[in-house]
C-alpha positions as CSV (number, residue, x, y, z in Angstrom):
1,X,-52.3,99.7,-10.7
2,X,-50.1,97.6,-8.5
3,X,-53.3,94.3,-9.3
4,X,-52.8,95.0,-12.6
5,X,-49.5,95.0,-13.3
6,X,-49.8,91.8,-11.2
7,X,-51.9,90.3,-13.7
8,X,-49.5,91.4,-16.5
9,X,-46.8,89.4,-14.8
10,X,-48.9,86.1,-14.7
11,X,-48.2,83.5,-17.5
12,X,-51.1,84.0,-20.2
13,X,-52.4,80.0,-19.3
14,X,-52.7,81.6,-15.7
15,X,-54.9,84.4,-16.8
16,X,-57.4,82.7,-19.8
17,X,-56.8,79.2,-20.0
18,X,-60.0,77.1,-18.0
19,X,-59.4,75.8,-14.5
20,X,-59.7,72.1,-15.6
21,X,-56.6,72.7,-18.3
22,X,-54.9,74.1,-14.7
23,X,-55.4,71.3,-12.6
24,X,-54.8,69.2,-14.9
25,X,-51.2,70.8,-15.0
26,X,-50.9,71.1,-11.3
27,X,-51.7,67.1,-11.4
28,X,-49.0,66.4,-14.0
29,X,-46.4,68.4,-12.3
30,X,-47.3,66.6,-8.7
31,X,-46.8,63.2,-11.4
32,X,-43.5,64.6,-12.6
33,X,-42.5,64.9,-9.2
34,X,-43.5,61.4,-7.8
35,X,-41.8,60.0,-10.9
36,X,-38.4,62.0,-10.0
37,X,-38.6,60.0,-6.4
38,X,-39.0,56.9,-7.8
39,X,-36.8,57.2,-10.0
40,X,-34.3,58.0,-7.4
41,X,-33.9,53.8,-7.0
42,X,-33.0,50.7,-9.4
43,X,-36.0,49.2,-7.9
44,X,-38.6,52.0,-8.4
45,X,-36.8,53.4,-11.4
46,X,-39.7,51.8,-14.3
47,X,-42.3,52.6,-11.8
48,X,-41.0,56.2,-11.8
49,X,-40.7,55.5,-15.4
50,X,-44.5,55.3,-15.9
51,X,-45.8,57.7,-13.6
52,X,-43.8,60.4,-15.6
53,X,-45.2,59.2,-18.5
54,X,-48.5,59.4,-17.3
55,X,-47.8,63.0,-15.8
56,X,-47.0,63.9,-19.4
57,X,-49.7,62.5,-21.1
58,X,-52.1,64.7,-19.1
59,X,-49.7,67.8,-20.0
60,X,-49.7,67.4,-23.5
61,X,-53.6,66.4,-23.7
62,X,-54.3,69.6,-21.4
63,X,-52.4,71.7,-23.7
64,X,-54.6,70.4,-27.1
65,X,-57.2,71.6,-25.3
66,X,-56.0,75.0,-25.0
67,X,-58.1,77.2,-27.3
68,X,-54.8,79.5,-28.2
69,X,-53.8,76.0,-30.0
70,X,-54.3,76.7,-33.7
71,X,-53.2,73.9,-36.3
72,X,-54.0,70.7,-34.4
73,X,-53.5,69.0,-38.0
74,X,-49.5,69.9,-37.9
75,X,-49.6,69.1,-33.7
76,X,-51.1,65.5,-34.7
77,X,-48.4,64.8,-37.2
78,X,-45.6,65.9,-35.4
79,X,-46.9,63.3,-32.7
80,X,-47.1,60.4,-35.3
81,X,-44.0,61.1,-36.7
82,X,-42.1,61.7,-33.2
83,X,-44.3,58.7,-32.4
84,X,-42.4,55.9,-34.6
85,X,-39.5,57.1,-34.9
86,X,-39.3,56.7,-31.2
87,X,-40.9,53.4,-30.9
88,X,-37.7,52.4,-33.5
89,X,-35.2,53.6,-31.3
90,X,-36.5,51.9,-28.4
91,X,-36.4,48.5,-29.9
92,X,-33.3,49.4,-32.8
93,X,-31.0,51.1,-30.1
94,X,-28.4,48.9,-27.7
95,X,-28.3,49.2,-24.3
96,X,-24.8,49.9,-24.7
97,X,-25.7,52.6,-26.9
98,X,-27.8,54.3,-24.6
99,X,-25.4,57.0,-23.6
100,X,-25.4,58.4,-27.3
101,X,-29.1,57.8,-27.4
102,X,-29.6,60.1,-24.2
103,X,-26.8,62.6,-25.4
104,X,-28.8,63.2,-28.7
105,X,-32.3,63.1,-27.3
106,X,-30.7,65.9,-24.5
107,X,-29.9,67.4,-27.9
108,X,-33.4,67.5,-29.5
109,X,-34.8,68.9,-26.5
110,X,-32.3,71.6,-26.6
111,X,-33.0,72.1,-29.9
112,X,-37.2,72.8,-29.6
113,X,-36.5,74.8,-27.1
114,X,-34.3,76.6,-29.0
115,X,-37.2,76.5,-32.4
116,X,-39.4,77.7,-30.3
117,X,-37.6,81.3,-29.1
118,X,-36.9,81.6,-32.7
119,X,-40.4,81.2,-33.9
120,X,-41.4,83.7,-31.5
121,X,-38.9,86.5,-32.6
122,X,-39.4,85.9,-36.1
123,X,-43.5,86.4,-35.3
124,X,-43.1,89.6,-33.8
125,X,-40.5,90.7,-36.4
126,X,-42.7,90.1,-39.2
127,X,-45.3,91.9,-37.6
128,X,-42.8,94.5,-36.7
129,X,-43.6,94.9,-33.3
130,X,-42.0,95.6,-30.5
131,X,-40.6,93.2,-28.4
132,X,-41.8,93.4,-24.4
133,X,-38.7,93.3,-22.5
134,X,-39.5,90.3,-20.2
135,X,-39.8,88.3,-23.4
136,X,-36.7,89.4,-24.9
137,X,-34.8,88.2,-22.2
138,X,-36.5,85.2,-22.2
139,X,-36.0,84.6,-26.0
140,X,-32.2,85.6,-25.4
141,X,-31.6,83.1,-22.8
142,X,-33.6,80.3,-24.6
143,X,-31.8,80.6,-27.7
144,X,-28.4,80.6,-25.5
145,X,-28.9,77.7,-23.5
146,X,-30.8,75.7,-26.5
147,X,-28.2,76.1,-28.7
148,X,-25.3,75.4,-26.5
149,X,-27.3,72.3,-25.9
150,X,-28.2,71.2,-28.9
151,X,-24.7,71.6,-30.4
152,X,-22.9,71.0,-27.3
153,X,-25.1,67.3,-27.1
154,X,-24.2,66.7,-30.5
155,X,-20.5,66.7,-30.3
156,X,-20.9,64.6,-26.9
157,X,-23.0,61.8,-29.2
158,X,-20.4,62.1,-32.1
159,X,-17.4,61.4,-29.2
160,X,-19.2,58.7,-28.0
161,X,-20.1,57.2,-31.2
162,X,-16.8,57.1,-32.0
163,X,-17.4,59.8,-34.7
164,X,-15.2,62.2,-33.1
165,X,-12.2,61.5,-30.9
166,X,-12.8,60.9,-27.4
167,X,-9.7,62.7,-26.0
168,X,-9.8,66.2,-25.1
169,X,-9.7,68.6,-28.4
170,X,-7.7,71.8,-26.9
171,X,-5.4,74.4,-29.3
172,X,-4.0,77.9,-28.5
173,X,-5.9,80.3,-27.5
174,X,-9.1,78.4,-26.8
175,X,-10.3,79.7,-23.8
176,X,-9.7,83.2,-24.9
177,X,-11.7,82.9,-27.8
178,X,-14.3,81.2,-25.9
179,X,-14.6,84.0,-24.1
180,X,-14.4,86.1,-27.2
181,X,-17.7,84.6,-28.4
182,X,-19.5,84.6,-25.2
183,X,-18.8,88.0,-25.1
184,X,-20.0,88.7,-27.9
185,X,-23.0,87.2,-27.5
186,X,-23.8,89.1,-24.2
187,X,-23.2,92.1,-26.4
188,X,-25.4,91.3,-29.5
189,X,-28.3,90.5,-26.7
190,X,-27.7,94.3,-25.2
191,X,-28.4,95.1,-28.4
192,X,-31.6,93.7,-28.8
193,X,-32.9,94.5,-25.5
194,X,-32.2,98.2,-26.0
195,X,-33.3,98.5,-29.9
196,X,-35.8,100.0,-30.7
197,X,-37.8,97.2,-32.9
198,X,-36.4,93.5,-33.8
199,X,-33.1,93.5,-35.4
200,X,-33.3,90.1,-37.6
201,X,-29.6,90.4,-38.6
202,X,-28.1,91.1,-35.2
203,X,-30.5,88.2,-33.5
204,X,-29.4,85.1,-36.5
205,X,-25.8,86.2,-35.7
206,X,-26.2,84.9,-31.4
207,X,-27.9,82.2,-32.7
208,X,-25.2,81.3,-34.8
209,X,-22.2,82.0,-31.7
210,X,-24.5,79.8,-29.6
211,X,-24.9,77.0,-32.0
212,X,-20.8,77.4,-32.0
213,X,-20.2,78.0,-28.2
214,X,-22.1,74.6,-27.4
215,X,-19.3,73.0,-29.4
216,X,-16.4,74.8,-28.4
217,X,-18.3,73.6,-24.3
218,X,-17.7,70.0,-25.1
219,X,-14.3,69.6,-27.3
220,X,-12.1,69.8,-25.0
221,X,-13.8,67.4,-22.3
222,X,-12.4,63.9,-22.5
223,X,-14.2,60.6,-23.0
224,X,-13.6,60.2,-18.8
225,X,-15.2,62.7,-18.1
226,X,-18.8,62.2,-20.2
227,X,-21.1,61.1,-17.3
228,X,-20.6,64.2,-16.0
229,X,-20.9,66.2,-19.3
230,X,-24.1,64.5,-19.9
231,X,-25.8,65.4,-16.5
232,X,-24.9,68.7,-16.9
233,X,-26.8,68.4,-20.4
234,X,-29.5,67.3,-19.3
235,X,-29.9,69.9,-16.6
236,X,-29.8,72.3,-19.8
237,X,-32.3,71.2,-21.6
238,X,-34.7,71.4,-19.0
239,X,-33.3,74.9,-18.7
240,X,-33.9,75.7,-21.6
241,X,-37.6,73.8,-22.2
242,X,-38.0,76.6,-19.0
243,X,-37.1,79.2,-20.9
244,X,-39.6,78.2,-23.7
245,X,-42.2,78.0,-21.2
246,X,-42.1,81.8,-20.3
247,X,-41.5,82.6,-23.7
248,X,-45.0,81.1,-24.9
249,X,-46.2,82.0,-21.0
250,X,-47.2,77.9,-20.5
251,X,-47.1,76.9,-16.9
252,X,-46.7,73.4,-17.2
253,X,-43.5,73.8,-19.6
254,X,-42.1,76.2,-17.1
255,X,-42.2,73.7,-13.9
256,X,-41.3,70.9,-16.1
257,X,-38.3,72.5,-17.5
258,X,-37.5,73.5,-13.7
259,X,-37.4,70.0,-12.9
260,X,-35.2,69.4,-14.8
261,X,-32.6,71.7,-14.5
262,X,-33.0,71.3,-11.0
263,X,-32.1,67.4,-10.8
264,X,-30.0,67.4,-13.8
265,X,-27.4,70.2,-11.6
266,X,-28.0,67.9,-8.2
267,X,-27.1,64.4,-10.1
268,X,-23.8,66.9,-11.7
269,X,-22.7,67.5,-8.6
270,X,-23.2,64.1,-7.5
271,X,-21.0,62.9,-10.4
272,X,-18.3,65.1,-10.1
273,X,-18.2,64.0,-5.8
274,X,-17.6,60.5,-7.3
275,X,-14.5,61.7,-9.2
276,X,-13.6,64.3,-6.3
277,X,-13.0,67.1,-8.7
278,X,-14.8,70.2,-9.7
279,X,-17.0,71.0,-12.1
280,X,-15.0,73.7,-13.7
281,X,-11.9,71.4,-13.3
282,X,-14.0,68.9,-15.4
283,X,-15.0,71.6,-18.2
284,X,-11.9,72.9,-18.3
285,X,-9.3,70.5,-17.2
286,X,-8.6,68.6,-20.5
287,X,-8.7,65.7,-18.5
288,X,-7.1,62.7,-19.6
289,X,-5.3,64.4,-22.4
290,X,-2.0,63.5,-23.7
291,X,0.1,65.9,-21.3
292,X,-2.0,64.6,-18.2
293,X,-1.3,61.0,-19.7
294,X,2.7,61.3,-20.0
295,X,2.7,63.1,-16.4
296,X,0.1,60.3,-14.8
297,X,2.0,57.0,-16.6
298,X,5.7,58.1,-15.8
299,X,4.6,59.2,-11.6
300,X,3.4,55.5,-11.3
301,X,6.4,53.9,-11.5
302,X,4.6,50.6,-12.0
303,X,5.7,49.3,-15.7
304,X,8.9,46.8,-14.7
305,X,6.4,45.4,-12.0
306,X,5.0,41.9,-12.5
307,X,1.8,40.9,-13.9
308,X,0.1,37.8,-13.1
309,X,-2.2,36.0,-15.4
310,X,-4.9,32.7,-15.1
311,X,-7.1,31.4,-17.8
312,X,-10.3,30.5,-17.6
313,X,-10.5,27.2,-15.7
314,X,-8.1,28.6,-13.0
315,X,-10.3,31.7,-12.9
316,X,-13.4,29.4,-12.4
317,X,-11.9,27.4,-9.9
318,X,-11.0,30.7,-8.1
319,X,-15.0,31.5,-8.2
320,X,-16.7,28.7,-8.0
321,X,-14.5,27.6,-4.0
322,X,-15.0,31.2,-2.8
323,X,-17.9,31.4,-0.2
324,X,-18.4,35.8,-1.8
325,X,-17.9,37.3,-4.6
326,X,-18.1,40.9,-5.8
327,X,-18.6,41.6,-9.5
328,X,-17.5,45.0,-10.4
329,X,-18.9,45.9,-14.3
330,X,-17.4,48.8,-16.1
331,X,-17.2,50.0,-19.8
332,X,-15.4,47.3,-20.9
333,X,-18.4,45.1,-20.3
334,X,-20.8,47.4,-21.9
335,X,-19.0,47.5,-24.8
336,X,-18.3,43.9,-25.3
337,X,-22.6,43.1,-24.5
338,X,-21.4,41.4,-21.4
339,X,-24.2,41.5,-18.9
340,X,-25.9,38.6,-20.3
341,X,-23.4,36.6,-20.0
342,X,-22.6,38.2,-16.3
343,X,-25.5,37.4,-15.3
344,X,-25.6,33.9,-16.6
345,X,-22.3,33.7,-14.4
346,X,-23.6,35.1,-11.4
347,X,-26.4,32.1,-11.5
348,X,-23.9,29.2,-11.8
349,X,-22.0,31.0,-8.8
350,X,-24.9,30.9,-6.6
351,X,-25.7,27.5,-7.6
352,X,-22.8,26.9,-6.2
353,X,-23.8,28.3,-2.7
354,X,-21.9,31.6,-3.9
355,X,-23.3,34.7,-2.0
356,X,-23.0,37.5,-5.5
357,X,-22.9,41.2,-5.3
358,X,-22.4,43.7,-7.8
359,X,-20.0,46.9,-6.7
360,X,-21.8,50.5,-9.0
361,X,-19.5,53.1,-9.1
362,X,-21.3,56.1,-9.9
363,X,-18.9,57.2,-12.9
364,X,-18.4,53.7,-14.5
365,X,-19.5,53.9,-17.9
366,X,-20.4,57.1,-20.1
367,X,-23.8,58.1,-18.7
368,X,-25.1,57.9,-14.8
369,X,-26.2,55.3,-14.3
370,X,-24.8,53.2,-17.5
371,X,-24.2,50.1,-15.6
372,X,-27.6,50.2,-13.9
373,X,-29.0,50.0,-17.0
374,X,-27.0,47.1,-18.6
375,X,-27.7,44.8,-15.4
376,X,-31.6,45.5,-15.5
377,X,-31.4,44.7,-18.9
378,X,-30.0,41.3,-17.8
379,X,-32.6,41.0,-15.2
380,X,-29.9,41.3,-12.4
381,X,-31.8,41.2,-9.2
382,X,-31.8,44.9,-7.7
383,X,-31.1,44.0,-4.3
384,X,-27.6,42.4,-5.5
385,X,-26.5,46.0,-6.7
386,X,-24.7,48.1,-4.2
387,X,-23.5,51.3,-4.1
388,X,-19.8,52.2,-3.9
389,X,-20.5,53.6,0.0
390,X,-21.9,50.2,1.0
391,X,-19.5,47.8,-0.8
392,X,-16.1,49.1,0.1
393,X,-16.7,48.2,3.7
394,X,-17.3,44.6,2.5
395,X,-14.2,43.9,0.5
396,X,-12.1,43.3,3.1
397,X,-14.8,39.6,3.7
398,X,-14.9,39.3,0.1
399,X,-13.0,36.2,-1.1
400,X,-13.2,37.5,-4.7
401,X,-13.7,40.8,-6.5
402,X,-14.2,39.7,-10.3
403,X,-13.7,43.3,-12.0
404,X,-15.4,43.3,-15.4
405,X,-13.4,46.3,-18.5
406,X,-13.3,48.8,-15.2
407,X,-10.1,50.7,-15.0
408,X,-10.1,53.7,-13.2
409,X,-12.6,53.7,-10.9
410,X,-10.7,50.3,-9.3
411,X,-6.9,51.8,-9.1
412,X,-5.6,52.1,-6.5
413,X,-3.1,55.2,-7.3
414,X,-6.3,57.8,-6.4
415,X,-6.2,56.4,-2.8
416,X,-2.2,56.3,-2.1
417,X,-0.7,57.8,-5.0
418,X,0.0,61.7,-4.4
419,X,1.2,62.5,-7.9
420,X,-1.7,60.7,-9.9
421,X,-4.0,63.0,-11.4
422,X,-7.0,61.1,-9.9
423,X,-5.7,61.3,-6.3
424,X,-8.4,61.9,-3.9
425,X,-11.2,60.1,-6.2
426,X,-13.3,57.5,-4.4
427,X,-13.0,54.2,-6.0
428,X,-14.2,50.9,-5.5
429,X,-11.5,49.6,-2.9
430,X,-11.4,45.8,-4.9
431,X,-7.7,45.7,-3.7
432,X,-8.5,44.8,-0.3
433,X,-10.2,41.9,-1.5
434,X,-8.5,38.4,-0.7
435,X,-8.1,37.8,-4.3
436,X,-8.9,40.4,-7.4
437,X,-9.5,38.8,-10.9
438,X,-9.5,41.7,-13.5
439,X,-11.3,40.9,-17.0
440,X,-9.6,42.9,-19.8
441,X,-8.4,43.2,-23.4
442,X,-4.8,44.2,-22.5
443,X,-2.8,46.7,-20.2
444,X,-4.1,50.0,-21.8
445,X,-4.7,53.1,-19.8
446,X,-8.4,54.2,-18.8
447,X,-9.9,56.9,-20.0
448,X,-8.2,59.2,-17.0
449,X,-4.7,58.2,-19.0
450,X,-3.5,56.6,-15.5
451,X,-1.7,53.7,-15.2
452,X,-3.8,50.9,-13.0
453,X,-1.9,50.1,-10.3
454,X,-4.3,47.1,-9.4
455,X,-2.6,45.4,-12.3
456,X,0.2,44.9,-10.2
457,X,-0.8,44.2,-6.7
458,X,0.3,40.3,-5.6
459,X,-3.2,39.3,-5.0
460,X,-4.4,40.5,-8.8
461,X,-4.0,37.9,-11.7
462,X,-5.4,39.5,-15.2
463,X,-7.8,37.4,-17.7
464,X,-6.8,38.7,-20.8
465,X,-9.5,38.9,-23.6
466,X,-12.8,39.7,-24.6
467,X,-15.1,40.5,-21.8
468,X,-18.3,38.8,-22.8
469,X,-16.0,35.7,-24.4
470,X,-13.8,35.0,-21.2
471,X,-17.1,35.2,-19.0
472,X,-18.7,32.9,-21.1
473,X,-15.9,30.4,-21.0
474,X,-16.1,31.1,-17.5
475,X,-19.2,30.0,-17.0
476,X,-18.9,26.8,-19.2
477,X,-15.8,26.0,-16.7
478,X,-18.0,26.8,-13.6
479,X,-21.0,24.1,-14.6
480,X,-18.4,21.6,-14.8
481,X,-17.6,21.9,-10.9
């Protein structure tokens, strides 16, 4: 009794698919897992890169192999079409696009996970059976964690397109209602565990409060805070793509999912150490909203100090006579297309006999590792990018820290300033530099609604303007020298 109800437990690939099909899993999963350490570095990231790949290329062709596989004709078209449109997006899509890119794909992902516990209810409810209650639950938690997903993804895409305002979207009640719904939720999937058949009705109705909880998940988050938001994504898709995997009982889309979730909630936590704040505080702070904005500008009590400014041929001279230089890249230069041009300046600089170093904080843009991406699309060499642990020690020798659209992850205020709502978060310490040259449109608060104190330190002089236009004339003042 106790072997067989063993064998009921066992996913069905387990129990009838052949052993090749299950080593070829086991290989693709060992793949998967090389590809997750790779990927761990810049400098092994596109080697990581392929190996994945590779690891799910033998999934999928293992799975086509599968007798239990039925309409290979629909299976080959959904690969063509997925095919293209994906090869367009890899050579349509900007660099500095690629947060939205990877919000919406998180999306999709949460999405066919989400198609696929809905296919499988509406199976068994046409054929009025009875649901077993292991895959019930597993249908209930796919369509939860799919739909918050795919919705929640969706609104994190449309606030960083611009679409949707990237401020935090609160109003009365919110969190009450929030957990109004989830409640409600919880309750309509009692139901269905303790019915006796499918209830359609009840069922379309949680799908529907997930597809609206996943919203109601990412309003109120600011644009500040969407490296984190997107991490924490991420690790729900492959939560969800789990989920899938014991709901059609597939091995291979079980560990994969696992993987995941797993590293998606490790790189979360690593983000929100970066900012030194909680996860929940980040959900459900409302950070950088316009309360935390008035509190944060009137406790710095830096708007009658002085600001210094240079233009570009001061700033080159500054540059070109140092013996280091630090370049610290944020959002502003991502946004501008800068890291072309960076890099372009980075060259004349060690012409020069410049020693160049770039300063990565892990929050600086609107994805992890945003400005990782942007530099290797410049070619930047990897063993020029540091990490904020192994820079700030070096500031202190640097002659110049050359700060490139960053803004909060540079002030100042979160390493003295009690008051400030981002006291306590590690920053890149470019203040200790001998002299700071910040790149910027104008004096606008970050994304945290803080005023930069750096802006007014005596060793800081501001170049106004576009980034990607002052480091060009930069550079054009640099070759001169």
């Amino acid at each position: 009794m106790a072997i067989n109800n063993y064998r009921y437990l066992l996913p069905m690939s387990a129990e009838f698919l052949p052993t090749g099909i299950q080593i070829t899993y086991l290989v693709a999963a060992s793949l998967f897992i090389l590809g997750l350490k790779k990927l761990g570095s810049p400098a092994t990231a596109r080697q990581g890169n392929v190996v994945a790949a590779v690891g799910m290329l033998l999934a999928i062709a293992a799975t086509l192999l599968d007798r239990q596989v039925l309409n290979y004709e629909m299976i080959l078209l959904g690969l063509a079409i997925g095919s293209v449109v994906g090869a367009i997006a890899a050579y349509k899509v900007q660099m500095t696009e690629m947060p939205q890119m990877v919000g919406l794909l998180n999306g999709l992902g949460g999405a066919a996970s989400a198609l696929v516990a809905f296919a499988e209810f509406w199976r068994l409810w046409q054929h009025g059976q009875v649901i077993p209650l292991d895959t019930n639950i597993s249908i209930l938690l796919d369509v939860l964690i799919g739909g918050v997903t795919f919705t929640g993804s969706i609104m994190a895409f449309a606030k960083l397109q611009g679409i949707v305002s990237g401020s935090p979207i609160t109003f009365p009640l919110q969190q009450p209602i929030n957990a109004f719904l989830l409640g409600s939720y919880i309750a309509g999937s009692a139901f269905l565990l303790t019915a006796s058949s499918p209830n359609l009705a009840v069922f379309l109705v949680i799908v529907a409060i997930s597809l609206i909880l996943g919203v109601m998940f990412v309003i109120p988050i600011g644009g500040g805070d969407m490296p984190v938001v997107i991490s924490l994504l991420n690790s729900f898709s492959g939560l969800a793509a789990a989920a899938a995997g014991f709901v059609v009982m597939n091995n291979m889309l079980i560990v994969a999912g696992a993987l995941v979730g797993a590293s998606g909630i490790i790189l979360t936590e690593i983000m929100c150490k970066a900012m030194n704040r909680s996860l929940l505080s980040v959900l459900f702070g409302a950070f950088g909203s316009s309360g935390n904005t008035d509190a944060a500008s009137s406790g710095t009590g830096t708007k009658n100090q002085t600001v210094r400014t240079i233009d570009p041929e001061e700033g080159a001279m500054m540059l070109g006579y140092a013996r280091s230089v630090v370049i610290v890249p944020g959002y502003g230069m991502a946004v501008a297309q800068a890291q072309h041009s960076v890099r372009e300046l980075a060259d004349q600089l060690e012409r020069l006999g410049v020693d160049v170093k770039y300063a990565i904080h892990p929050v600086a843009g609107r994805m992890p590792g945003h400005m990782n991406v942007l530099l290797a699309e410049a070619n930047v060499p990897y063993e020029q990018l540091y990490d904020m642990e192994d820079i700030n020690p070096q500031f202190e020798q640097t002659d110049v820290a050359l700060v490139i659209g960053a803004n909060d992850v540079v002030n100042p205020a979160a390493r003295s300033d009690v008051n400030s709502p981002i006291y306590g978060m590690p920053i890149l310490e470019v203040d200790k530099a001998k002299q700071t040259i910040v790149i910027k449109r104008g004096m606008s608060t970050g994304f945290a609604g803080v005023e930069n104190d750096l802006f007014y330190k005596e060793k800081t002089t501001m170049l106004f303007g576009n980034a990607k236009e002052m480091v060009a004339k930069l550079v054009a003042q640099i070759k001169q020298l």
